[in-house]
N, C-alpha and C positions, 0 to 999 in steps of 0.2 A: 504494500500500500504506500510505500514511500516513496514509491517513484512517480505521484500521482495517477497511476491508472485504474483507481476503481475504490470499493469502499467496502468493510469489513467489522463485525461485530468482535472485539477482542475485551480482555478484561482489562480495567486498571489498571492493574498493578504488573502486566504485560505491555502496555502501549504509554507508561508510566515515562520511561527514559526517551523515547521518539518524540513526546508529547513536550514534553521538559525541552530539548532540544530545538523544537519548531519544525519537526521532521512530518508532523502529523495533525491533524489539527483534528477535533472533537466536537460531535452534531447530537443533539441531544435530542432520541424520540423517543416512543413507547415501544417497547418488542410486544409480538405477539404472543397471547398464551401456549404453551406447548407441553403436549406428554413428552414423559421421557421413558425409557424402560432401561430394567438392568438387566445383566444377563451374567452368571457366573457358572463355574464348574463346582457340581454340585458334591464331588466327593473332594476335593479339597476346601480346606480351613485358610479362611482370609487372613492377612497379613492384618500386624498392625493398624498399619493405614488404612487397609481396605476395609476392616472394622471399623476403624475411626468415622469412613465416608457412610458405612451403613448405619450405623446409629444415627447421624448428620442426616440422612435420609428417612429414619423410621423403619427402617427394615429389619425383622428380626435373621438374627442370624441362621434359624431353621429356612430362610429363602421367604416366607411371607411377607406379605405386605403389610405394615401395620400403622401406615400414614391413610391423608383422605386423598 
């Protein structure tokens, strides 16, 4: 996106140093609502982290869902 050819949803704290710089400049709308799904392997045990993101998400570690 720095080469000005087109435009792209990224996070802050990604487009953080480009932004700072004046490599990038920032347009402020509403994103659309959207599902997501998760998908994992069901006989192995999540890592740390990926424990960490399913909690962060509501999902219990038996693989359900237990968000709305």
């Amino acid at each position: 996106m720095e080469a000005g050819l087109g435009a792209t949803v990224v996070s802050a704290s990604v487009a953080a140093p480009s932004l700072e710089a004046g490599l990038l400049h920032q347009v402020g709308f509403d994103l659309p609502e959207r599902d997501f799904r998760l998908l994992r392997h069901r006989s192995r045990t999540p890592s740390a982290a990926a424990g960490a993101l399913l909690d962060l998400l509501g999902v219990e570690r038996s693989g359900r869902w237990v968000g709305t």
